[in-house]
N, C-alpha and C positions, 0 to 999 in steps of 0.2 A: 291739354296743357300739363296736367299732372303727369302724363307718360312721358311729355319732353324733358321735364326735371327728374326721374328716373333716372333715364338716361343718361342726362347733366350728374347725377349721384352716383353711377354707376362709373363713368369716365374720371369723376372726381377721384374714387375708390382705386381706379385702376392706376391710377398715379402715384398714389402712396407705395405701392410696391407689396407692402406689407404692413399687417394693422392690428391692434390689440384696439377693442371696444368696451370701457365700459357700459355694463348691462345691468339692466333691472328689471326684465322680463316686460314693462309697461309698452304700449302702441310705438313708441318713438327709439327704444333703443334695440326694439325685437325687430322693426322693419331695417334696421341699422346691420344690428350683424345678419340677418337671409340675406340682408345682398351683398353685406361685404364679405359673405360666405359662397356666393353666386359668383363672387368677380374675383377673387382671391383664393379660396377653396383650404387648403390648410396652412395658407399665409395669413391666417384672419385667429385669431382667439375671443372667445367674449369674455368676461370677466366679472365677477359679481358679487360685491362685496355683503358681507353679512357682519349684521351687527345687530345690538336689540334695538333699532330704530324700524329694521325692517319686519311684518309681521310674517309669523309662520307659514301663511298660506301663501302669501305670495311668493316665498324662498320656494316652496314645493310649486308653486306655479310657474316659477321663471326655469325650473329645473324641466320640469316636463317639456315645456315651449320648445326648447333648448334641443332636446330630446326629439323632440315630435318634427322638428324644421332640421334637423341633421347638421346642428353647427357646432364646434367644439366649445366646451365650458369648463371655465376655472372658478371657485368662489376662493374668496382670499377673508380673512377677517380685518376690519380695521379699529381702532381703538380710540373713535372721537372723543367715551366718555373719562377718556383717561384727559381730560384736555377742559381745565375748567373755564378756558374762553367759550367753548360749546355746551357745555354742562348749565353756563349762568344764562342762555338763553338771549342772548341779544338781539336786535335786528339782523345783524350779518350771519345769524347761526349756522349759515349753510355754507357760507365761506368758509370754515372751521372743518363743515364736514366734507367738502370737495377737496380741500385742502390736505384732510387726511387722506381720504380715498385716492388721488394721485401720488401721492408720498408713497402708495401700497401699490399704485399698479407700477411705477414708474420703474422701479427695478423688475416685475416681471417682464415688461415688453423690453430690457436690455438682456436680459437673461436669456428671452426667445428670440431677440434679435429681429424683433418686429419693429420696423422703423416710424409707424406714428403712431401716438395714441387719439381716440378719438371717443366723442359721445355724446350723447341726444339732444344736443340744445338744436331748435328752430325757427323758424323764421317767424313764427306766433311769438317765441320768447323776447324779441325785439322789444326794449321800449318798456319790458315788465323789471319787478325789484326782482334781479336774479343773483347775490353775493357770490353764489358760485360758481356764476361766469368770469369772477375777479381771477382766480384761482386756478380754472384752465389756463387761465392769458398764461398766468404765472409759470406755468407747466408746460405752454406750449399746445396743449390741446387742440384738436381740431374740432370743426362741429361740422363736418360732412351734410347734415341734414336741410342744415342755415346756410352753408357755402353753396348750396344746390338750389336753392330759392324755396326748400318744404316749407308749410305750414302745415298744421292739424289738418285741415279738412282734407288734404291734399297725402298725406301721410295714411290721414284713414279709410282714404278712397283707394289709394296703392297696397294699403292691407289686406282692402277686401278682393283687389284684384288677383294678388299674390296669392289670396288663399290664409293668413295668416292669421290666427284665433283671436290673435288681440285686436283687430277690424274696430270693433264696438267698445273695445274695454274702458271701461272711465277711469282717469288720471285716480293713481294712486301715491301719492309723497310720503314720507315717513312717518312715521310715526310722533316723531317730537316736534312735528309741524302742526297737531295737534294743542298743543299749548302756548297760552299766550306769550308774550315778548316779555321779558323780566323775572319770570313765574323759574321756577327754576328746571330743570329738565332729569328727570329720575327715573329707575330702574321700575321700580314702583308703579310709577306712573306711566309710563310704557306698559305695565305687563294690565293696568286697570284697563287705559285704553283696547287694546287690545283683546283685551276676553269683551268690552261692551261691544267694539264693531261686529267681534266673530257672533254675537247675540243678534245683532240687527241681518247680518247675512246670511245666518241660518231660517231665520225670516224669510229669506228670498229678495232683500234688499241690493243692491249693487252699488249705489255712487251713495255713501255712508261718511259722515265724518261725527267722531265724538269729541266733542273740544273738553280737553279737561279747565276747570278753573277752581283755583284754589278761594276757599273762603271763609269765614270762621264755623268753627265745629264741625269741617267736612270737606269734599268736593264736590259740583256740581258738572254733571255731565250733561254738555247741550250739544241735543241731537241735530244733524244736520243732514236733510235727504235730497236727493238729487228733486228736482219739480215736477217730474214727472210721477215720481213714485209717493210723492208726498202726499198727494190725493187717498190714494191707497191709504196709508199709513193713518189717516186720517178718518177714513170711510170705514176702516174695520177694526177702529178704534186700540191702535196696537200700543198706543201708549202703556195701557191700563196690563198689557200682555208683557210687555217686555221689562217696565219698571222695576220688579223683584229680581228681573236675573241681573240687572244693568246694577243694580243695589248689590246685589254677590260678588260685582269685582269689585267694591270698596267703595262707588260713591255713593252720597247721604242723599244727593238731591236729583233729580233727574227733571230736567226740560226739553219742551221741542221748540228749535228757533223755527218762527210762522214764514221767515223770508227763503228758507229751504236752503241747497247749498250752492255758493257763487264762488269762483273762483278768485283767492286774494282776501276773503273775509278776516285770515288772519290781521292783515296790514290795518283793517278799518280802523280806525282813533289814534293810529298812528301820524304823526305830522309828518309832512314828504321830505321834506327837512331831515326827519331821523333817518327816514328811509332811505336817503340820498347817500347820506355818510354811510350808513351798513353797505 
């Protein structure tokens, strides 16, 4: 079934003519451009916005990928923190940042005279709080992955087929997804986040999240490991290991959440209500 939406992807592809993709180097928009780089060949651009939401590793990761599957890449910067509707942190945060991020690609694919833009939403995304699916609509965006009937499982089983490193890779979202809804969203606080996950992955950790929360006299960083590895993290008592370096990027308090990490945790206490309007 997965080869016949392939091909469904593929046929999709070949219609647009010609395609600018944004790219984020993760499972979903790295099977996007191999094949719209398979079906299209130097009709296809990917594109990959940078900004301090994204972390270091994965800018050099999306680059390699890029490199190593032979598809052309463009990184463009974009300036959501200039923009204090995204800055203050709301439910719809991410409509803010989709919303810039096509504002930036929108004149390259007119420049290259690539006739659609396109990028990783799925057929899993269905149904989930996603504000910037508002934003595509807004743009025009396609979502080639969704229009083909992908899901995840189906996504990372044609990864593995293809050959494509990210097969296994676990969902990585930005960085100021990291922070609660209200809390407000900082450069700071990005760059804390960020040195604590790169602590946990030098570890040998992989599906990591460090939720920043503000609270008096400090921040506290809760850890969040995927369930598999959490065992681990537990049996070789790495708390006690990692605490002092996770304390050297600026937080005062360090915890590990025992429910490990679920997708959407952010949203929990949220009322569906708020989430609906975002």
């Amino acid at each position: 079934m997965a080869a016949d939406k392939l091909n469904r992807l593929r046929d999709i592809l070949c219609g647009y003519e010609s395609c600018l993709v944004a790219y984020s180097g993760g499972v979903d928009s790295v099977l996007l451009a191999h094949v719209a780089h398979e079906v299209l060949g130097d009709r296809m651009l990917a594109v990959l916005a940078d900004s301090p939401s994204l972390p270091r590793r994965e800018l050099a990761e999306a680059r390699e990928i890029a490199e190593s599957h032979g598809f052309p890449l463009r990184i463009v910067h974009t300036r959501e923190f200039a923009n204090p509707d995204y800055t203050d942190n709301p439910v719809n945060r991410c409509y803010y940042c989709k919303h810039e991020l096509f504002t930036r690609l929108e004149p390259v694919a007119l420049e290259g005279g690539f006739a659609v833009l396109a990028y990783g939403e799925n057929a899993s995304d269905i149904g989930d709080h996603r504000p910037g699916a508002e934003a595509a609509k807004q743009f025009a965006v396609r979502a080639p992955l969704k229009e083909a009937g992908l899901a995840k499982r189906d996504i990372r089983a044609l990864s593995t087929a293809l050959g494509l490193s990210t097969a296994d890779k676990p969902q990585m979202p930005c960085l100021s997804s990291r922070i609660p809804y209200g809390q407000a969203v900082t450069l700071e606080k990005l760059a804390m986040i960020e040195q604590a996950e790169g602590v946990l992955r030098d570890a040998g950790f992989r599906e990591v999240r460090v939720r920043h929360h503000e609270q008096p006299g400090g921040a506290l960083a809760r850890l969040e490991l995927g369930q598999a590895e959490m065992e681990r993290f537990v049996a070789e008592e790495m708390m006690s290991a990692v605490t002092p370096q996770i304390r050297e990027a600026g937080f005062t308090e360090v915890t590990l959440d025992t429910k490990g990490y679920r997708r959407g945790s952010l949203n929990e206490g949220v009322p569906e209500a708020s989430l609906a309007r975002g």
